[in-house]
FIDRENTOR-268996 format. One line per 8 residues: number of its first residue (from 1); their letters; for each residue x, y, z of C-alpha. Coordinates in steps of 0.02 Angstrom, whole numbers, always signed. Layout:
<rs>
NUM = A = X/Y/Z  ...
</rs>
This chain:
<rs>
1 = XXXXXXXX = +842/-1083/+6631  +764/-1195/+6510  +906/-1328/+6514  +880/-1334/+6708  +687/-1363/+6687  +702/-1505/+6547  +844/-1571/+6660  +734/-1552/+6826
9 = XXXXXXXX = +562/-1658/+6735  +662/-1775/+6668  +729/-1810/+6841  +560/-1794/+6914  +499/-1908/+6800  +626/-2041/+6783  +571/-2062/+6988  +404/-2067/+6950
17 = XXXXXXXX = +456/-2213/+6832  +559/-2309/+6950  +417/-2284/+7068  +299/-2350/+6931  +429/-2502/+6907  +409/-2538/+7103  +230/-2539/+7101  +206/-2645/+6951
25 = XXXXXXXX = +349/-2777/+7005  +294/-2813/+7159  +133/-2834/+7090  +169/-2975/+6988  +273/-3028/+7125  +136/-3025/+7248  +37/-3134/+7130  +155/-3243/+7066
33 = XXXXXXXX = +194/-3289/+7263  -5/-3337/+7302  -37/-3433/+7149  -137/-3302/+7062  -137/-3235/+6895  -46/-3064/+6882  -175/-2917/+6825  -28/-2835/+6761
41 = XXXXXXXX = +51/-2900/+6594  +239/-2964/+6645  +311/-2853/+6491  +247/-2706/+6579  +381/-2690/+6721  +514/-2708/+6573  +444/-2574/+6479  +428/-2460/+6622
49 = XXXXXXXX = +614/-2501/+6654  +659/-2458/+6484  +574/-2261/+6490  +660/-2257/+6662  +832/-2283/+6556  +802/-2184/+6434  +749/-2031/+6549  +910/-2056/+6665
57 = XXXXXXXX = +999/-2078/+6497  +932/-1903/+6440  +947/-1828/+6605  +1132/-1842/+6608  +1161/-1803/+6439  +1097/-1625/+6482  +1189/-1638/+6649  +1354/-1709/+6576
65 = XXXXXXXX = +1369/-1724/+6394  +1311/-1520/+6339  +1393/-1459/+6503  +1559/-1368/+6390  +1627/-1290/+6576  +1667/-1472/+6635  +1856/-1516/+6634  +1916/-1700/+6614
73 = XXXXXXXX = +1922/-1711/+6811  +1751/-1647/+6844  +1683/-1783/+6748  +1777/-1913/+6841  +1716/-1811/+6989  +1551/-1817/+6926  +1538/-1996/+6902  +1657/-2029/+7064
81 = XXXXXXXX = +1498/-1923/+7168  +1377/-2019/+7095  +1431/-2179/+7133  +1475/-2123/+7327  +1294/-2066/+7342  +1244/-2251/+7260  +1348/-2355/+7374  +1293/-2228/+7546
89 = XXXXXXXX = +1125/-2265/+7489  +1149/-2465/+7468  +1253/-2478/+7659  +1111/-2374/+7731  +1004/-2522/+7665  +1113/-2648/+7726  +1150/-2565/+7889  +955/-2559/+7925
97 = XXXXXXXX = +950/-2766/+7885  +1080/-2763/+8021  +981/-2683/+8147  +823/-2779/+8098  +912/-2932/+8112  +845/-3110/+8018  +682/-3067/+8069  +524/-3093/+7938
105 = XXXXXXXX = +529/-2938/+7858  +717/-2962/+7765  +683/-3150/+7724  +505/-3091/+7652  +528/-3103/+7441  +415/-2931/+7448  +579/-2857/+7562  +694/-2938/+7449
113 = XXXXXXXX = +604/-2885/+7285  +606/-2706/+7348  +765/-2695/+7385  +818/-2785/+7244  +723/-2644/+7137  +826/-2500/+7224  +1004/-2557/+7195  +940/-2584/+7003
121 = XXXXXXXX = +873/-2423/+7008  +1068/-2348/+7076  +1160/-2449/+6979  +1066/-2410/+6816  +1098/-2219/+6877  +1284/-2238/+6906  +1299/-2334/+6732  +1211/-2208/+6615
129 = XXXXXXXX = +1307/-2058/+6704  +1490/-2146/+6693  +1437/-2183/+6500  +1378/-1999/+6491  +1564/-1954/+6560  +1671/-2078/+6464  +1578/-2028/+6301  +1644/-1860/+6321
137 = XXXXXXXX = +1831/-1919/+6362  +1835/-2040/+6215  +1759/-1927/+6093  +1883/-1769/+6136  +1998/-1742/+5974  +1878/-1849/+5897  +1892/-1901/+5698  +1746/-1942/+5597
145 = XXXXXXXX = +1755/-2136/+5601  +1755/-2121/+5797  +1606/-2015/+5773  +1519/-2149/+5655  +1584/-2279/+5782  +1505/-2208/+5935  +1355/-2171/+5845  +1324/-2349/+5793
153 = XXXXXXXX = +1364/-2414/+5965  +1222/-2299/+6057  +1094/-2331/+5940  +1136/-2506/+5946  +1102/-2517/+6146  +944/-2406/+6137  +878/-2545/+5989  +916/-2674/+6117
161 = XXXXXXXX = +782/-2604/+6248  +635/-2673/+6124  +719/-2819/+6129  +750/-2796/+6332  +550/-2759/+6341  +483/-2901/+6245  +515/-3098/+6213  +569/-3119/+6021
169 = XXXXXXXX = +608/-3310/+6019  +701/-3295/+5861  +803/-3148/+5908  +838/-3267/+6097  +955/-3378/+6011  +1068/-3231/+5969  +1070/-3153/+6145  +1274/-3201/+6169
177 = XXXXXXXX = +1286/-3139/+5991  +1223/-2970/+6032  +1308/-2956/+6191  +1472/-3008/+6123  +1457/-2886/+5974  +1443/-2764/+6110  +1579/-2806/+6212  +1695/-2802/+6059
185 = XXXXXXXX = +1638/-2602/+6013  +1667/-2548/+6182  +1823/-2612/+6191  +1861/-2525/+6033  +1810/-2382/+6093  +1911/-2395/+6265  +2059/-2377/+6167  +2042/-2202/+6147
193 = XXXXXXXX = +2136/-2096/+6286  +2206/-1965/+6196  +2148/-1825/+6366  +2250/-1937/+6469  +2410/-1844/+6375  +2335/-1671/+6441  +2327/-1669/+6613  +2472/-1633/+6720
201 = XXXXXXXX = +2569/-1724/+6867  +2436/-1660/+7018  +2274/-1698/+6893  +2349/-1875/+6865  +2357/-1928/+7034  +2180/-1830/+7056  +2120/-1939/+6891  +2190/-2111/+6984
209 = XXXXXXXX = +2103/-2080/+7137  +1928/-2052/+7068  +1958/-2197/+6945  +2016/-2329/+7095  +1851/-2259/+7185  +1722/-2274/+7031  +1802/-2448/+7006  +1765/-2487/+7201
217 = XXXXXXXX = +1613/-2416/+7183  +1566/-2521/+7030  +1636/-2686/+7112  +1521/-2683/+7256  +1355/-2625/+7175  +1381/-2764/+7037  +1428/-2907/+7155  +1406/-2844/+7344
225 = XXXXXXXX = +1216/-2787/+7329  +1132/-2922/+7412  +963/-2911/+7305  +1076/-2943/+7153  +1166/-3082/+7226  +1029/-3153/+7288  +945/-3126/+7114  +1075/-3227/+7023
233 = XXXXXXXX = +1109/-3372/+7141  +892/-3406/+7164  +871/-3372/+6992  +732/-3240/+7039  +599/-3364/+7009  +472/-3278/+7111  +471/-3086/+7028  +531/-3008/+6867
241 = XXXXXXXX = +713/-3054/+6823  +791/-2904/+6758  +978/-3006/+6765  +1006/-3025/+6586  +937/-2856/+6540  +1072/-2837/+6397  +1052/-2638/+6396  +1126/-2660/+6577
249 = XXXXXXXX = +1238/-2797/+6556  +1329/-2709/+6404  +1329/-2535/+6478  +1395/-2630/+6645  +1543/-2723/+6538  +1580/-2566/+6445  +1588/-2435/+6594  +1682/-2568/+6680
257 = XXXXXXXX = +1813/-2592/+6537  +1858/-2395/+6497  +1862/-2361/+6703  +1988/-2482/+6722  +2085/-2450/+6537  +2097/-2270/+6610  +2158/-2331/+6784  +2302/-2405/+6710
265 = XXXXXXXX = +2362/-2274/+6569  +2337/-2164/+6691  +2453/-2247/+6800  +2586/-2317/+6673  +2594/-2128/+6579  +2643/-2056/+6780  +2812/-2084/+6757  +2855/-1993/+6600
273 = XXXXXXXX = +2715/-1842/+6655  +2874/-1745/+6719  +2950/-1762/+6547  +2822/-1678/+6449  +2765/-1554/+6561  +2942/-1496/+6527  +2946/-1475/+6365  +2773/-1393/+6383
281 = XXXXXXXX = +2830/-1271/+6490  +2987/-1259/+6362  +2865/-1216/+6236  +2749/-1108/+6348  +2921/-1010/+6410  +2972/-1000/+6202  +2812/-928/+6153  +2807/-809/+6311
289 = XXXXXXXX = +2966/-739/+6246  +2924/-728/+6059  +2754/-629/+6122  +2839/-541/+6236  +2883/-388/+6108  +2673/-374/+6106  +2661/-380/+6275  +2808/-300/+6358
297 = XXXXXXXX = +2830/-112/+6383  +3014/-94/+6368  +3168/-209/+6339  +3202/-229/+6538  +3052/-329/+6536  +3103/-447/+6398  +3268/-469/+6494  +3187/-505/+6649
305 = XXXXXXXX = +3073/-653/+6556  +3210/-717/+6478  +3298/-741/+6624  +3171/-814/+6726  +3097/-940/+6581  +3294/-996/+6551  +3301/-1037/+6737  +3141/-1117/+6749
313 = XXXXXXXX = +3161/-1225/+6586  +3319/-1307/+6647  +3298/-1314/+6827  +3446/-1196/+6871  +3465/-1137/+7041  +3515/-970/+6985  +3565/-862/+6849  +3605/-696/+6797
321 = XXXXXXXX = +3598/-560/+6628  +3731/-453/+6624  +3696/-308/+6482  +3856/-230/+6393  +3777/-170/+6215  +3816/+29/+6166  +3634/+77/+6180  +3632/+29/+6388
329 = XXXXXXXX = +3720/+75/+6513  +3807/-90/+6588  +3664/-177/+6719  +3656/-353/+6778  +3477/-439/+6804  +3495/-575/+6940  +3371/-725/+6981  +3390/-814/+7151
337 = XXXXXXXX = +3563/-735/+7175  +3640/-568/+7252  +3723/-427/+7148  +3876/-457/+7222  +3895/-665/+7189  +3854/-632/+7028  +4007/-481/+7001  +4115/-608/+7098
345 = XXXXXXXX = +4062/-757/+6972  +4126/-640/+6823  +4261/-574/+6886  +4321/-737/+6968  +4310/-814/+6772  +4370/-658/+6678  +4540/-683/+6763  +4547/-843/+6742
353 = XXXXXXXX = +4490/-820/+6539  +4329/-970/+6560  +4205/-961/+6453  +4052/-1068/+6521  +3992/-1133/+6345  +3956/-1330/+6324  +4057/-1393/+6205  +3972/-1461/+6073
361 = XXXXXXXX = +4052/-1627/+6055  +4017/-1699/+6224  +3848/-1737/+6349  +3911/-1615/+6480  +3957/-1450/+6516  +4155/-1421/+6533  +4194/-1471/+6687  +4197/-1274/+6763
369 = XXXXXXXX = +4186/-1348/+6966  +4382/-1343/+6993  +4372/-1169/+6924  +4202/-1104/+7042  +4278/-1224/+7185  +4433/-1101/+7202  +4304/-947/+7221  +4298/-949/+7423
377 = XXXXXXXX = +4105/-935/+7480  +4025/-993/+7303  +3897/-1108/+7328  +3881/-1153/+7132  +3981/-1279/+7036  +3893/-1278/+6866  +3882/-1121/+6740  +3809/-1122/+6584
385 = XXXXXXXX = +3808/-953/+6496  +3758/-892/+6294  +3788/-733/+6212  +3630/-625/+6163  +3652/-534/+6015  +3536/-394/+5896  +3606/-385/+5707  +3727/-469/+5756
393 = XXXXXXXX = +3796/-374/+5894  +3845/-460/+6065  +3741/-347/+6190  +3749/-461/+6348  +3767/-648/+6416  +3641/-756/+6489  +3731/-855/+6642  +3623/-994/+6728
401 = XXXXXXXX = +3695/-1089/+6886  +3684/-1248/+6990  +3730/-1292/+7148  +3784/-1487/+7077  +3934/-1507/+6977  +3903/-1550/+6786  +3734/-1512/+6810  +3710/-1429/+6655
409 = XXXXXXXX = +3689/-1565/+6490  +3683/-1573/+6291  +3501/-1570/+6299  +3458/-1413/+6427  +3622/-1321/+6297  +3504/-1314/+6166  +3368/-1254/+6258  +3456/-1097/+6330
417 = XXXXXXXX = +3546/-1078/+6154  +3372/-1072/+6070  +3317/-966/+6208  +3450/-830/+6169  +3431/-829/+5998  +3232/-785/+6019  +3278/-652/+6135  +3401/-575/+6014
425 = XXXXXXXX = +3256/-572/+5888  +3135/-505/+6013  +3247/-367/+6075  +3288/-328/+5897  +3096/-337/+5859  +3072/-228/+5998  +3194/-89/+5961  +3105/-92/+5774
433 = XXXXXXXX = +2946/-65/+5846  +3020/+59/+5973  +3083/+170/+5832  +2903/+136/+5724  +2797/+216/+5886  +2931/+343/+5873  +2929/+418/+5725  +2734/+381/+5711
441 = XXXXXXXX = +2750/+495/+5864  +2835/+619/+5787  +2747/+610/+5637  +2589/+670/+5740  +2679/+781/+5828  +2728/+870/+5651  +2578/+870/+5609  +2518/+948/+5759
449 = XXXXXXXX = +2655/+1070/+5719  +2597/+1110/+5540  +2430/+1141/+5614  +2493/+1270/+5724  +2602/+1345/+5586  +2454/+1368/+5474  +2341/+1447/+5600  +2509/+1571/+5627
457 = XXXXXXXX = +2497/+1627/+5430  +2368/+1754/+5404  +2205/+1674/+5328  +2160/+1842/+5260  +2272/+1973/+5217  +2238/+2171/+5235  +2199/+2260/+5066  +2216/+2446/+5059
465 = XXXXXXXX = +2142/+2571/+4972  +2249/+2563/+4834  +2364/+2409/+4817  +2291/+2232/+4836  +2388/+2076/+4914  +2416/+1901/+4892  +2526/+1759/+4980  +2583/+1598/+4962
473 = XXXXXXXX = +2689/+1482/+5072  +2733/+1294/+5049  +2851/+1191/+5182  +2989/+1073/+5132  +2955/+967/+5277  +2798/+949/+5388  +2821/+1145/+5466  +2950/+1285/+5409
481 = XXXXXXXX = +3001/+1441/+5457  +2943/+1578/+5316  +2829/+1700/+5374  +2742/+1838/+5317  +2583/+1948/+5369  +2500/+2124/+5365  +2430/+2211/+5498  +2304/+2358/+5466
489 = XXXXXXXX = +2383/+2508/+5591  +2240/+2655/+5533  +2149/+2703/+5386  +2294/+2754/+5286  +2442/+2659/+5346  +2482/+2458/+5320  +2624/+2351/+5383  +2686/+2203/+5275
497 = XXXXXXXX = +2821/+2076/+5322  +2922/+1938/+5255  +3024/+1834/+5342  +3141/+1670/+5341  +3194/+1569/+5513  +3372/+1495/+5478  +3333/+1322/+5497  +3210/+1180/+5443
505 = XXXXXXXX = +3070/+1088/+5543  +2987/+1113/+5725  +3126/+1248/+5800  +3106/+1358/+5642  +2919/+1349/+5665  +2933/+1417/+5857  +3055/+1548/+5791  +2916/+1590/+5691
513 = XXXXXXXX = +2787/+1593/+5815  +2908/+1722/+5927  +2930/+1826/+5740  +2728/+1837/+5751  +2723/+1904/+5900  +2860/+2062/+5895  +2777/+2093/+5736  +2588/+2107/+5803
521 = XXXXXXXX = +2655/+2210/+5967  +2787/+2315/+5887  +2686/+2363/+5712  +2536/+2443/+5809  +2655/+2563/+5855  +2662/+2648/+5705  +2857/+2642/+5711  +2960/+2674/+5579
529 = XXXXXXXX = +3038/+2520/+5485  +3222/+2553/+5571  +3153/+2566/+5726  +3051/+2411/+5723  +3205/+2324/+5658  +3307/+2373/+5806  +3174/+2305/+5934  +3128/+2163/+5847
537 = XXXXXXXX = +3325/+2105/+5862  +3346/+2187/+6058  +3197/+2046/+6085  +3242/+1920/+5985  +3425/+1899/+6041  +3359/+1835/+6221  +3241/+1708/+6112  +3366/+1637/+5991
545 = XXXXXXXX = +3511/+1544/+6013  +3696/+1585/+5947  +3689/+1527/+5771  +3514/+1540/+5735  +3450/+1686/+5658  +3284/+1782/+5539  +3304/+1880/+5391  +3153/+1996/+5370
553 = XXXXXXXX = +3107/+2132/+5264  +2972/+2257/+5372  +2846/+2368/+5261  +2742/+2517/+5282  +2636/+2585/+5149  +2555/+2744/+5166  +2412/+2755/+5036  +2374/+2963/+5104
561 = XXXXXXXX = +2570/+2985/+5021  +2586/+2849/+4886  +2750/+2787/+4987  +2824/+2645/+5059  +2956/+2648/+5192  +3056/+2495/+5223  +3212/+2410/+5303  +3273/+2245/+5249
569 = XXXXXXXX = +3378/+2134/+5388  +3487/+2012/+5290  +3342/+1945/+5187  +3314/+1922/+4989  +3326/+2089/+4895  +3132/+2150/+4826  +3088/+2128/+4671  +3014/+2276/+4604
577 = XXXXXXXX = +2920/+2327/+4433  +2904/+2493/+4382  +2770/+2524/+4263  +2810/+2706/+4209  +2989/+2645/+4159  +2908/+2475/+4108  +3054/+2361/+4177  +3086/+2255/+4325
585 = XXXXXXXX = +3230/+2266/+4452  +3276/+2209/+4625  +3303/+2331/+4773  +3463/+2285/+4855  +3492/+2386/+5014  +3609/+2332/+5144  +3562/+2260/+5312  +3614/+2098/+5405
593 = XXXXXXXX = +3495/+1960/+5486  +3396/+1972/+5653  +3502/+1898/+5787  +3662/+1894/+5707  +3729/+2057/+5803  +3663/+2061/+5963  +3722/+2221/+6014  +3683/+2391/+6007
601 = XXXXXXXX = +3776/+2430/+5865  +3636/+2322/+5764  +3583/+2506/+5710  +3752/+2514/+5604  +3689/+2373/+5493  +3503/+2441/+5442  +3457/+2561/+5327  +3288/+2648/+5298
609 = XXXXXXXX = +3231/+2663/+5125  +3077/+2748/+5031  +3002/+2766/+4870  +2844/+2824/+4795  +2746/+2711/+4716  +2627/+2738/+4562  +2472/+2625/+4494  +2531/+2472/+4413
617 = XXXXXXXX = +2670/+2450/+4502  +2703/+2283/+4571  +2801/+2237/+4728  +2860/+2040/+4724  +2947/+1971/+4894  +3009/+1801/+4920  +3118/+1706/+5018  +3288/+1599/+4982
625 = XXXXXXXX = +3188/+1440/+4916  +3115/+1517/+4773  +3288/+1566/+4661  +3366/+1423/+4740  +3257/+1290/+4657  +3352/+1180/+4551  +3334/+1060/+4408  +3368/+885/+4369
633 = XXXXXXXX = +3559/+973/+4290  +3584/+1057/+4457  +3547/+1239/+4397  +3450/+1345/+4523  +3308/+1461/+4471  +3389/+1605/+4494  +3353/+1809/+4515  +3351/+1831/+4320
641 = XXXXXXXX = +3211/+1682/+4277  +3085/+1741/+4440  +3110/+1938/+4350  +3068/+1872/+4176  +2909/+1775/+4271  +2852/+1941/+4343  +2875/+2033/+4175  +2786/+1919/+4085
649 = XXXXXXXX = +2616/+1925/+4190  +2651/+2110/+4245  +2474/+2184/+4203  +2388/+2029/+4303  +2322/+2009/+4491  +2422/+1975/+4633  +2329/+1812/+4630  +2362/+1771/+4433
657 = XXXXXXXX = +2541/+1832/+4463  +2581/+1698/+4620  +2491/+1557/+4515  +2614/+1595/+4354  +2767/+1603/+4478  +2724/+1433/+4556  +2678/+1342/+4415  +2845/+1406/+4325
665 = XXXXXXXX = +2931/+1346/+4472  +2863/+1172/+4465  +2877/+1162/+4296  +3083/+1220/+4302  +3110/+1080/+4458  +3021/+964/+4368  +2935/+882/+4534  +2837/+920/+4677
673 = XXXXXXXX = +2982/+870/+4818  +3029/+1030/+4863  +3196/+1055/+4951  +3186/+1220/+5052  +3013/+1312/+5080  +2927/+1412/+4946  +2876/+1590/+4995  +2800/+1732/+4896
681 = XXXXXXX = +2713/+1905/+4956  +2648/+1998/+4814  +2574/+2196/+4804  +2507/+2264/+4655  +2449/+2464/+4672  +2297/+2479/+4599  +2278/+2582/+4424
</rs>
């Protein structure tokens, strides 16, 4: 809003000047003409001409020069409208003398003066707003001696309006000087057309047009405008002669000189325009298929871009991808061309063993047209076709087509070969970045899974009245398949279990979610450990698939009898220390693995064991990972080292027992990569 109101007052007031120059003039005039004396000093209409300048001159420098959404053709627009509305203005002038006819009012010097006054005003307009537009052209990709150059140049004309405004005899003599020195910058200055390089084939001839019509424009105010001409051949004795105003003169021979410099590079660059828009749209096409992994979501699309840049860039009627790499099914992408020409194309050559490569030694493509000429119904003469490969891998060709023969050259080879060689590097770029969102997929995905896993293990674990518990469980990869968990069934009885899902990673885990869930709805019961071993493997063999399988071990601990029934199914014998006999020994009962028999005759392969237990006694479960740890030399922890751990912290807590028993284990590995999952369920009956 504020650049609008500066840009309206200075309007506003650079009319208000011109009016002031009208009133002033004729003044003079008026006097001059009867012999009198002017009241008004004669340096006053030059003055008043000189704020009118420099108004218009800041008018379209907010208008023009700090306008950043103008394009190189709306300025020439800009200047092209303002000159049409200057020249409509000056016929309507000239059409009204017509109508008047030679009466006394157009011969009058008042008529004369006044008219004479308006096409200065107009032409001073159309000047200042050209210079406002050509200032913008010359100084685009501008360098800092340009800067200093145009600099010096404006200055210089807005110095000359003191000179325009008041008689300096010893500054007369050097009027041509001045004049000539100005001439000479603008021309240096004309020279630069570096935007005429950035507009295209339609925005040339656009640019030419505007040009030849400023330049017809200029032509007739600066020599048709009767008040002018009639200016320079009387000599305008009678009023103010504002002729050799060198502000005007210069800005006339300047906007003159770059209008018509522009006219003609316009013009002599129109021919070659083709050329580089091609190898802009070569480059536009190259980048579009180096972004295209960014951009694209899957490999079809960078086939389909390569396909339609290659037959873009080289003016091909046609062309085709055919796809033959392990990872895709065979597919052919066509452009401008059926399915079925395309199959005939390659079969027609495959039989024939031609290869449509340009050979590198020669300006044309081998001469293919005898070959495509014997194919009945082909309307192409011209192939031109490039391997596409990914690590070096030849996963499809690139065919492009024309309906000329040889139509195909050296230049338009390299082009297409460059082309395939990006789009090899793209589709390998994509495939990397394919398998990076994958496995940052599945990465979340695990971790999702561990999550879930966690919230499966027991966060607290039921103590009884006389035997306390404690747990610890560490996966080899993001989730496992160990389990374990007590469930409180009354005040007396407990159920404990341990368990290991053949396997590693996210099935193990869901094996283990379906392990939690027989446990929680079977235990309740209050079955016997034999019995909950038989159901849990009736269920389980509907859930798990042949080959998979869970070794368990199920407890129940009666505190109201000091004893502990139990079953073991195929899992890692108990470790067990007796504090009476003070020595520690492993339980080793027979029994085979949930869902390894999955009939009926399961109930041949468990076996229901008891024992009383007495305070101090301590009751160590693990699974498979723990005496399978190895060392650097290979040697696995073993049965004998984990009952030598347990002996050694016997008298400690459940808690201090499972710290020892890690740390050992860490310690005996000798790093914190473990390679199967770490398990441990501890009981300790109370003294």
């Amino acid at each position: 809003m504020r650049t609008k109101a500066i840009t309206r007052l200075l309007f506003t007031l650079a009319i208000l000047m011109w009016l002031a120059l009208v009133f002033t003039d004729l003044s003079i005039s008026f006097s001059i003409s009867n012999g009198l004396r002017p009241e008004i000093a004669t340096w006053v209409p030059k003055v008043i001409l000189n704020i009118y300048i420099v108004l218009l001159f800041y008018y379209y420098r907010f208008k023009i020069e700090r306008d950043e959404s103008l394009n190189f053709i709306d300025l020439l627009w800009r200047v092209f409208a303002t000159g049409l509305i200057a020249t409509v203005l000056s016929l309507v002038i000239r059409f009204l003398e017509y109508l008047i006819g030679g009466t006394k009012l157009t011969s009058h010097f008042l008529y004369q003066e006044f008219t004479y006054l308006i096409n200065l005003g107009l032409m001073v307009s159309v000047l200042l707003c050209a210079f406002m537009a050509w200032k913008r052209l010359i100084l685009y990709q501008k360098s800092k001696w340009l800067i200093r150059l145009w600099i010096a140049f404006e200055y210089g004309m807005m110095i000359s309006l003191i000179y325009n405004s008041f008689s300096f005899p010893f500054v007369a003599r050097y009027y041509e000087f001045i004049l000539g020195a100005f001439v000479l910058v603008g021309l240096v200055l004309s020279g630069n057309m570096k935007w005429v390089a950035y507009l295209n084939f339609r925005q040339k001839w656009t640019g030419l047009l505007l040009l030849l019509l400023t330049i017809f424009y200029l032509f007739y105010i600066f020599l048709t405008s009767g008040s002018i001409i009639n200016s320079l051949g009387d000599q305008h004795t009678v009023g103010i002669d504002h002729t050799y105003h060198i502000f005007i003169l210069s800005l006339m021979i300047f906007v003159s000189i770059y209008s018509i410099f522009s006219f003609l590079v316009i013009l002599f660059n129109l021919p070659t325009t083709s050329v580089f828009e091609q190898k802009l749209e070569e480059v536009v096409n190259f980048q579009r298929i180096s972004q295209s992994i960014q951009t694209e979501q899957n490999e079809e699309s960078v086939y389909n871009i390569l396909l339609e840049t290659s037959v873009s860039t080289v003016f091909a009627d046609a062309g085709w991808l055919e796809i033959t790499g392990d990872r895709e099914q065979h597919r052919v992408y066509t452009y401008e061309i059926t399915d079925k020409e395309a199959s005939d194309i390659i079969e027609h050559l495959a039989k024939r063993n031609v290869r449509g490569l340009l050979e590198q030694n020669q300006d044309k493509t081998r001469n293919l047209s005898k070959h495509l000429a014997t194919l009945k119904g082909s309307r192409f003469r011209s192939i031109l076709a490039y391997p596409i490969y990914v690590k070096g891998e030849n996963i499809g060709t690139l065919a492009l087509l024309k309906e000329l023969p040889e139509g195909f050259n050296k230049e338009m080879n390299k082009i297409v070969s460059t082309f395939a060689n990006q789009a090899g590097i793209s589709i390998e770029n994509f495939r990397l970045m394919e398998e990076a969102l994958q496995n940052e997929r599945y990465k979340e995905e695990l971790k999702i899974a561990k999550t879930v896993q966690k919230s499966l293990l027991p966060q607290v674990l039921e103590q009884g009245q006389d035997f306390e518990v404690a747990a610890f469980s560490e996966s080899a990869d993001e989730v496992g398949g160990d389990y374990y968990d007590t469930l409180k069934i009354n005040d007396h009885q407990t159920a404990l279990i341990i368990a290991d899902v053949s396997g590693k990673g996210t099935t193990a885990a869901f094996h283990m979610s379906q392990m939690k869930g027989i446990f929680h709805s079977l235990a309740q019961g209050c079955i016997d450990p034999n019995e909950f071993m038989l159901r849990a493997n009736q269920a389980l063999i509907h859930c798990l698939e042949r080959g998979s399988f869970i070794s368990a071990i199920f407890f129940l601990i009666d505190s109201q009898q000091k004893l502990v029934k139990y079953a073991r199914a195929g899992h890692c014998p108990i470790l067990y220390y007796n504090k009476t006999e003070d020595r520690a020994f492993y339980l080793k009962d027979k029994g085979v693995a949930l869902g390894m028999v999955r009939n009926k005759s399961y109930q041949d392969f468990i076996q229901q064991k008891e024992f009383t237990y007495k305070p101090g006694d301590v009751m160590l479960m693990f699974t498979d990972g723990i005496t399978e740890a190895k060392n650097q030399r290979n040697e696995q922890f073993g049965n004998d080292r984990l009952a030598e751990v347990l002996y050694d912290v016997k008298t400690e807590s459940p808690r201090k027992i499972q710290e020892r028993l890690i740390s050992r284990l860490y310690e005996f590995s000798g790093t914190d990569n473990i390679d199967d999952d770490y398990t441990t369920l501890i009981v300790r009956f109370k003294n």
